[in-house]
C-alpha positions as CSV (number, residue, x, y, z in Angstrom):
1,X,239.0,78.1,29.4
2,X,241.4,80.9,29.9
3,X,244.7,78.4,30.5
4,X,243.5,76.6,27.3
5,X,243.8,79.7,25.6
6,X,247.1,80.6,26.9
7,X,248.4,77.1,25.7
8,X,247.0,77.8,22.1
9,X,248.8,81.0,21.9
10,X,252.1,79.4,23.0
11,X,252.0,76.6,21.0
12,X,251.1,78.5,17.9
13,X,253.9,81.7,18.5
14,X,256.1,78.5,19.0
15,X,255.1,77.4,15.5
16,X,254.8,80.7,13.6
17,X,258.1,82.3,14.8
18,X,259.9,84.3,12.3
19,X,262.1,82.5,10.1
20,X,264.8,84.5,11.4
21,X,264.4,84.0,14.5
22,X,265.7,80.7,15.9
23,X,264.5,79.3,19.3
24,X,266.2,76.5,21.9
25,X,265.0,73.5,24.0
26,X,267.0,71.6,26.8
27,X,266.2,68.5,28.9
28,X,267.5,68.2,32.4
29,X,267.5,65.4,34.4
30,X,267.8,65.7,38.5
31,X,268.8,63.0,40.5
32,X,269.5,63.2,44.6
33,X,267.1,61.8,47.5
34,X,264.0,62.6,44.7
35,X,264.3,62.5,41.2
36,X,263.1,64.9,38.7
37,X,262.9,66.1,34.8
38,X,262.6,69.7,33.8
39,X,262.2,70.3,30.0
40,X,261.9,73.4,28.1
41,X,261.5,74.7,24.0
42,X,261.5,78.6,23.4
43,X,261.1,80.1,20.6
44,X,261.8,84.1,19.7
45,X,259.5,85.9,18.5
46,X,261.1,89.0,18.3
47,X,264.6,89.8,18.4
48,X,266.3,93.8,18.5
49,X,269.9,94.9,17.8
50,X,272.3,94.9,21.0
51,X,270.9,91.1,21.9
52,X,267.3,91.6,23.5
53,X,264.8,89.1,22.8
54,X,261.2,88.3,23.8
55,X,260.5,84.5,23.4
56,X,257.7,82.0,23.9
57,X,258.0,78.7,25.7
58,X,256.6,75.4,27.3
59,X,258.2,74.1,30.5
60,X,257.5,70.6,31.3
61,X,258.6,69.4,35.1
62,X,258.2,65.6,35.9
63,X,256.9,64.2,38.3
64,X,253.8,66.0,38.1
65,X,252.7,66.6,35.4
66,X,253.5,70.5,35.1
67,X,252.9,71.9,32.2
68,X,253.9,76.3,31.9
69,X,253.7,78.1,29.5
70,X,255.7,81.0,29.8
71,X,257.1,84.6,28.0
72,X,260.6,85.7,28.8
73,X,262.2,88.8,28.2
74,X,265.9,88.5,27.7
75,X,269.2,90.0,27.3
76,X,272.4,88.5,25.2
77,X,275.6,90.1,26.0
78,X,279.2,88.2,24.4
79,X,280.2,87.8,28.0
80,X,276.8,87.7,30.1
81,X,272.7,87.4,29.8
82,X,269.9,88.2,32.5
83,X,266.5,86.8,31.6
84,X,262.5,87.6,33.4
85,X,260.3,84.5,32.5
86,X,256.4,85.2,33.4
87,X,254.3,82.2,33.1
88,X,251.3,79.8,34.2
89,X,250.5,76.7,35.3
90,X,247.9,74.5,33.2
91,X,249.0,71.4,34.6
92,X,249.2,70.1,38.3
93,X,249.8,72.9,40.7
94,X,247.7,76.2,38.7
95,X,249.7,78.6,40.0
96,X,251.6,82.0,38.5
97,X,255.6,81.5,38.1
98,X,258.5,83.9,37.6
99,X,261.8,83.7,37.4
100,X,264.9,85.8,37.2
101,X,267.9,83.9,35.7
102,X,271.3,85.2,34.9
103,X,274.5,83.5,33.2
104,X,277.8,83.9,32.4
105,X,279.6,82.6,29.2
106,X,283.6,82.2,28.2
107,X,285.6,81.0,25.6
C-alpha cells in the first residue's frame, strides 16, 4: 500500500508543478552484449535563486519492468551541476536507490 502511495504522490507533484517551473524527460537506449532502456520525466517543484531545485520523477528501466519513483535535490551552475536522487522501487526488484550524478556543460 505504501509504494502505491508513493506512486500517487509522484505522479500528481509531476502533474501539479508550478507553472513556472518547467521539468525534463530523456530516453536512453543501451546496446552491448545485453540491451537495455532507461527512461526518465522530472518535474520541479520548487526552484530558489542561485540554481537549486528539488524535483519529482519516474524512472523506467527495461527489461524489467522497473518502475522508481524518485526526489532529487539539485544544483545548476552556468558551467557545472551535482544532483542526490533518493528513490524506490514499485516495480521488479523493491529495493531503495540513490544516486549521486555530476555534469559538466560548455558552449
Amino acid at each position: 500500500m505504501r509504494r502505491v502511495g508513493i506512486l500517487l504522490l509522484t505522479l500528481t507533484a509531476l502533474g501539479c508543478g508550478n507553472a513556472w517551473a518547467g521539468g525534463r524527460a530523456a530516453c536512453r537506449a543501451e546496446f552491448g552484449l545485453s540491451a537495455r532502456l532507461a527512461c526518465y520525466a522530472e518535474q520541479v517543484a520548487w526552484s530558489w535563486w542561485g540554481g537549486l531545485e528539488v524535483a519529482v520523477g519516474l524512472d523506467l528501466r527495461w527489461p524489467g519492468p522497473q518502475l522508481t519513483p524518485y526526489s532529487v535535490l539539485a544544483y545548476y551552475g552556468p558551467e557545472w551541476w551535482a544532483a542526490l536522487e533518493l528513490g524506490r522501487s514499485v516495480g521488479g526488484l523493491e529495493s531503495w536507490r540513490w544516486a549521486m550524478n555530476i555534469g559538466f556543460r560548455w558552449r
